[in-house]
C-alpha positions as CSV (number, residue, x, y, z in Angstrom):
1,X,-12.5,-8.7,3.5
2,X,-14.1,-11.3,1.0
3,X,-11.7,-11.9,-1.8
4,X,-10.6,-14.8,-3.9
5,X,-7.5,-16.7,-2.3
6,X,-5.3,-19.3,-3.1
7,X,-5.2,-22.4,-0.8
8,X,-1.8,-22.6,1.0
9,X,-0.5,-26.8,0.3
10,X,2.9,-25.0,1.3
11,X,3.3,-21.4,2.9
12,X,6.6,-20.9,1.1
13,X,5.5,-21.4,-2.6
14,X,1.7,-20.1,-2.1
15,X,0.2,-22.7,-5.1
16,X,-3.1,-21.1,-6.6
17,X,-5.9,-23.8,-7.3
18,X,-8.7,-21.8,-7.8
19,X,-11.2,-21.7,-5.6
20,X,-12.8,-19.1,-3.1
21,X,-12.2,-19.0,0.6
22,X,-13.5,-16.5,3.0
23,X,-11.5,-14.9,5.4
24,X,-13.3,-15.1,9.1
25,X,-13.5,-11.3,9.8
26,X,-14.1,-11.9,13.2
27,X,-10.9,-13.5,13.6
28,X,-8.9,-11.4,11.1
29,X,-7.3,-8.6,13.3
30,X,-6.1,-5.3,11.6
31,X,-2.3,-6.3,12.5
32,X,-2.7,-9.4,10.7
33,X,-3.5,-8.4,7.3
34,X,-0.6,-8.5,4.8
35,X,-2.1,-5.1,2.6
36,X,-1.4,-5.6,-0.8
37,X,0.0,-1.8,-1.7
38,X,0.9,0.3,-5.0
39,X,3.6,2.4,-5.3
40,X,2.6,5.8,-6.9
41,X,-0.4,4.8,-7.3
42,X,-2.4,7.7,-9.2
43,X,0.0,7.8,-11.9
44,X,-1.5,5.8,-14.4
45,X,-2.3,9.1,-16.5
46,X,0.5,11.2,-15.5
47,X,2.7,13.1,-18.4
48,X,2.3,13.7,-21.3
49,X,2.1,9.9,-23.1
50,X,5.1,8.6,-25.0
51,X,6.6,12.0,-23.8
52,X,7.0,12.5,-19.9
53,X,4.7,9.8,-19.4
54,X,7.2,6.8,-19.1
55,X,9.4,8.3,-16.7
56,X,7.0,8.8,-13.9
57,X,4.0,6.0,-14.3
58,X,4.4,3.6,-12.0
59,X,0.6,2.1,-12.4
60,X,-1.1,1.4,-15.7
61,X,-4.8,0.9,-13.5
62,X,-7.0,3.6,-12.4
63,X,-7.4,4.0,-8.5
64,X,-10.7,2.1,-8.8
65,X,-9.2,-0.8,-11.0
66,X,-6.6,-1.3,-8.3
67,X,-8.9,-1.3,-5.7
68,X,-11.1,-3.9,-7.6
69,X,-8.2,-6.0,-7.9
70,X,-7.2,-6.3,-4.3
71,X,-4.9,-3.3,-3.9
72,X,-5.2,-2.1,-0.1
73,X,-2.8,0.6,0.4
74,X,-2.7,3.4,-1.7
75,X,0.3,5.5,-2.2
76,X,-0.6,9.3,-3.3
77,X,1.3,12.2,-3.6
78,X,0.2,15.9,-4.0
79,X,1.0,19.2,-4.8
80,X,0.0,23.0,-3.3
81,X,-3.1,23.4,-6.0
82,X,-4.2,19.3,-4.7
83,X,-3.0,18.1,-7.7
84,X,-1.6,14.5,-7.9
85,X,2.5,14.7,-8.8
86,X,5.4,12.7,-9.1
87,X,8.3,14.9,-8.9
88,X,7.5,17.8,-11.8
89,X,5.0,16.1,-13.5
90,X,1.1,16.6,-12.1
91,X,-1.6,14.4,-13.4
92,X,-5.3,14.8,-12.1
93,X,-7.0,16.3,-9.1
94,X,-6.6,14.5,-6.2
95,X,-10.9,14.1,-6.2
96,X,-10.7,11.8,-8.7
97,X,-9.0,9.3,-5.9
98,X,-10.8,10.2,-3.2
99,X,-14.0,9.7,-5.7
100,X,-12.9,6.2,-6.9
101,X,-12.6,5.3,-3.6
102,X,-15.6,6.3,-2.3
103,X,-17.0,4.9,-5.0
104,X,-15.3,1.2,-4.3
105,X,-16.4,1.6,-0.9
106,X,-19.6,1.9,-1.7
107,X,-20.1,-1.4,-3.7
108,X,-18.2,-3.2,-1.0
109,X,-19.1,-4.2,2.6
110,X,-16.3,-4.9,4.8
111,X,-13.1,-3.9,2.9
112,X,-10.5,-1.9,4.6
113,X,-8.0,0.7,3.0
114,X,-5.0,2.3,4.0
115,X,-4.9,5.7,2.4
116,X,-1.3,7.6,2.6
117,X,-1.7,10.8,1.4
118,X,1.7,12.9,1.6
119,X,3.1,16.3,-0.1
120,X,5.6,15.4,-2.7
121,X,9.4,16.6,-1.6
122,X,9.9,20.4,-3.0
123,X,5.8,21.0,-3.0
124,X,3.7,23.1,-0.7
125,X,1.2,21.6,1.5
126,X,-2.6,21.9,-0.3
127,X,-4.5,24.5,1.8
128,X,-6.5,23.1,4.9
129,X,-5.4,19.5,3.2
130,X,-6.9,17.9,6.2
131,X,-10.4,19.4,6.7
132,X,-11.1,18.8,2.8
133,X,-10.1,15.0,3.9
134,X,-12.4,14.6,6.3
135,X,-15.1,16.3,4.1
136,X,-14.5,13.9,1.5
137,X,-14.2,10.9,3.3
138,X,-16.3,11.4,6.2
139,X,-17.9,8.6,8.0
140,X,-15.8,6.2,6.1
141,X,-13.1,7.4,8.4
142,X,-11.2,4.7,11.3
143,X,-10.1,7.6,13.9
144,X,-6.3,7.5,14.8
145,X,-6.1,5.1,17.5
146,X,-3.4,2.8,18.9
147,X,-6.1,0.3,20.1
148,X,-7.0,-0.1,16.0
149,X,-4.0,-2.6,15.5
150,X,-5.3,-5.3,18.2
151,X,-9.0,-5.1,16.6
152,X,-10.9,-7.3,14.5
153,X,-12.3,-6.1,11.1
154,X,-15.7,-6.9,12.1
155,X,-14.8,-4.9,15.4
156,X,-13.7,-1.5,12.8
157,X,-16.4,-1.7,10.8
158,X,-18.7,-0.1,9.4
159,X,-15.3,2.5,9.7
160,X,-13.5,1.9,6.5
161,X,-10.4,3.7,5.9
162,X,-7.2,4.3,7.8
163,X,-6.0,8.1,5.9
164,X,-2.6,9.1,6.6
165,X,-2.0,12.2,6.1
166,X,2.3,13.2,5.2
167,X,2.0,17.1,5.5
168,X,5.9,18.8,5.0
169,X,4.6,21.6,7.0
170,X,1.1,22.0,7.9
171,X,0.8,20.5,11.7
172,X,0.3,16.6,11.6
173,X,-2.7,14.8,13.4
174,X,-3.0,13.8,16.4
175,X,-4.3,11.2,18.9
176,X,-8.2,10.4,17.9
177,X,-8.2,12.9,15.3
178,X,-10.3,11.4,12.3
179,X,-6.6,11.4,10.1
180,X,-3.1,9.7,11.0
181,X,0.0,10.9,11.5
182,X,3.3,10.3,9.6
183,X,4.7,7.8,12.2
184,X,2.0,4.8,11.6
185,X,2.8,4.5,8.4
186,X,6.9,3.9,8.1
187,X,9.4,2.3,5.5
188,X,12.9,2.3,5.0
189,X,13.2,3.3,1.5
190,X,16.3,2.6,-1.0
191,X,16.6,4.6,-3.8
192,X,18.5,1.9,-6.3
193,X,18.0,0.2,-9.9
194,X,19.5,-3.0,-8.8
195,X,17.0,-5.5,-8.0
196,X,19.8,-7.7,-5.8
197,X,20.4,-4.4,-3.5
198,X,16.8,-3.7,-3.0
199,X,15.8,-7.0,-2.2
200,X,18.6,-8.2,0.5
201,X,17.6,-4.6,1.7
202,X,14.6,-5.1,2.1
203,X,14.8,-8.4,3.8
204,X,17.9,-6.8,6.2
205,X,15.0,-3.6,7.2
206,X,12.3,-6.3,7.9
207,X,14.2,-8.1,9.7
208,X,15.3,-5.1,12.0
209,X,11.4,-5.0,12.8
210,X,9.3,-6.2,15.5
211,X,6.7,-9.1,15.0
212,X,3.2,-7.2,13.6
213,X,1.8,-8.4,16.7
214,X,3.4,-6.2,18.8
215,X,3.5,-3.1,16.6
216,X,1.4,0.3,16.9
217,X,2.2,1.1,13.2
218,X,2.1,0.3,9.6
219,X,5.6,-1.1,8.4
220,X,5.8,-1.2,4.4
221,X,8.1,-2.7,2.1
222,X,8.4,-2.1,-1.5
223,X,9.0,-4.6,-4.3
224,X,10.5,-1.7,-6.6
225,X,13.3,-0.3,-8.0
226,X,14.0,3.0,-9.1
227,X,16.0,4.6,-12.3
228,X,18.7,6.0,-11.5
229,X,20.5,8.7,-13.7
230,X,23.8,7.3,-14.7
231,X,21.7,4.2,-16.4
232,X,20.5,4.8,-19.8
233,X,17.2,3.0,-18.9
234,X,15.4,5.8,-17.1
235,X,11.6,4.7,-17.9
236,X,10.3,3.0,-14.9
237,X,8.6,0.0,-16.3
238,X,11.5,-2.1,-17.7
239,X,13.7,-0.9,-14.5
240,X,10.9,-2.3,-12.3
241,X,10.0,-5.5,-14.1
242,X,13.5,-6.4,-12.6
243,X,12.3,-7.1,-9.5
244,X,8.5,-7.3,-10.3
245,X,8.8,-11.3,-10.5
246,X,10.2,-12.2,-7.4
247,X,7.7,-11.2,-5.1
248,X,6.6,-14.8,-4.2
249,X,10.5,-15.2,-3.8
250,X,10.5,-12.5,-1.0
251,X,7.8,-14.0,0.8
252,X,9.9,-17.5,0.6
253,X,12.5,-15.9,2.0
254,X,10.9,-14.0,4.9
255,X,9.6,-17.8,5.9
256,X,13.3,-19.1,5.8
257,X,14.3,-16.0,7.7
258,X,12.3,-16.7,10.3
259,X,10.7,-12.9,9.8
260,X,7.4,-13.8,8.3
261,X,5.7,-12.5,11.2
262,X,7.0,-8.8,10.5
263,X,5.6,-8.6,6.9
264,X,2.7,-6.5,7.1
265,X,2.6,-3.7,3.8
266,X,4.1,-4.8,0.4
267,X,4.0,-2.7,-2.5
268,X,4.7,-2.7,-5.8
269,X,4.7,-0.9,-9.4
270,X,1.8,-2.2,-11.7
271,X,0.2,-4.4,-9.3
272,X,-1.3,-7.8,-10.8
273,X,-3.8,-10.3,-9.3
274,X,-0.7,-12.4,-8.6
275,X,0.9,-10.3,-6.4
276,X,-2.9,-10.2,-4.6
277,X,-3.1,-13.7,-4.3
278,X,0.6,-14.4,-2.7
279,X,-0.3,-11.0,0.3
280,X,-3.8,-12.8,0.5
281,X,-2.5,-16.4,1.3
282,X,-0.1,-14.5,3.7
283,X,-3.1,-13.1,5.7
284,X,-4.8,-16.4,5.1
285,X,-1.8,-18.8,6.9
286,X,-1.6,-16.3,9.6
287,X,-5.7,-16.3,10.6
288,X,-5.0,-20.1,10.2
289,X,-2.2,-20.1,12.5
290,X,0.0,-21.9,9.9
291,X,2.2,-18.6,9.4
């Protein structure tokens, strides 16, 4: 996982100075990482623009633009004919994900991705979802495996991707099966517009977690908010930018919390090389044994 970092001169304010430090794969254990994640995240195309469009993108990048700029968890939701969807509105095949990320992995070496792939509430399940999973992603694939939290990176690879796969009703995976089930990958989400709720909510759920250390699952927590439909604002992206700011804030928090050590998947809504940098200097402290 070689990406550009900021150097930590104090873990709650995360300073960025520029220059390039390698994290220690052999040293960098899967439970560790803090994953830099996108909420929605093939919907940069979805709608019809100016029309639908506003009310459902939560990403203005391309799967392979996010992954380029550090994204490492990837939110996607599906419909019956494997069509991406958010709610009503359907945007591309899901192949054009799976292709960007195949195509990310192949220019990259030692990167790990978390791949949630779920059926979107009131859809059917695609057809023999998983089999076409495994077909597309293949040897890429980290088997489902409780012993993956306490491993190194360098241990995983060449492995690459952790794919949960959400079905509503198709039967889920099971233990060593090449996808993961439903319960490695949990949240506690809060459907709200105000950026004050969601936040002390978020901080309250962490805190209600055990340390990452001693976890056998993925525990995710969004910086979002959502529209609601008593507020005149419905489009997502001045609802979001609400809260989009205070990521760095979060993280400050957690520290003076004392639950640092419980922050392991944060998400957002039009992800930026910022919010990168602040997760990277996370994993960074913790390898250090400074967080």
């Amino acid at each position: 996982m070689k990406v550009v970092v900021v150097i930590i001169q104090d873990v709650t304010t995360f300073l960025l100075i520029g220059k390039t430090v390698g994290l220690d794969l052999e040293k960098l254990t899967i439970n560790k990482i803090v994953w830099p994640g996108t909420h929605d995240s093939a919907t940069n195309k979805i709608g019809i623009p100016f029309i639908s469009r506003p009310f459902a993108q939560c990403q203005s990048l391309s799967i392979y633009e996010q992954l380029v700029k550090g994204t490492r968890l990837l939110d996607i939701r599906v419909q019956e004919d494997r069509r991406v969807c958010h709610g009503i509105l359907k945007t591309y095949s899901v192949d054009v994900v799976l292709d960007e990320v195949n195509k990310f992995l192949s220019e990259t070496q030692s990167e790990i991705i978390i791949l949630e792939i779920r059926t979107e509430f009131g859809h059917d399940d695609p057809p023999e979802f998983d089999k076409f999973l495994v077909e597309k992603l293949g040897d890429y694939l980290i088997h489902q495996d409780d012993h993956v939290f306490g491993k190194t990176v360098s241990e995983v690879l060449p492995k690459r991707v952790i794919c949960v796969w959400k079905p509503r009703k198709s039967p889920a995976p099971k233990k060593g099966d090449p996808l993961w089930s439903s319960g490695y990958l949990k949240d506690n989400w809060i459907d709200t517009d105000l950026p004050s709720t969601k936040f002390e909510s978020n901080l309250k759920h962490l805190a209600d977690q055990h340390p990452v250390s001693s976890r056998k699952y993925f525990y995710r927590r969004e910086n979002t908010v959502t529209p609601q439909a008593d507020n005149p604002i419905l489009c997502v992206k001045p609802v979001t930018d609400r809260i989009h700011g205070y990521a760095r804030l979060f993280i400050k928090q957690c520290f003076e919390r004392n639950i640092a050590d419980r922050l392991q998947v944060f998400s957002t809504d039009f992800i930026d090389a910022d919010f990168v940098d602040a997760c990277v200097a996370l994993t960074h402290a913790r390898i250090e044994g400074t967080a």
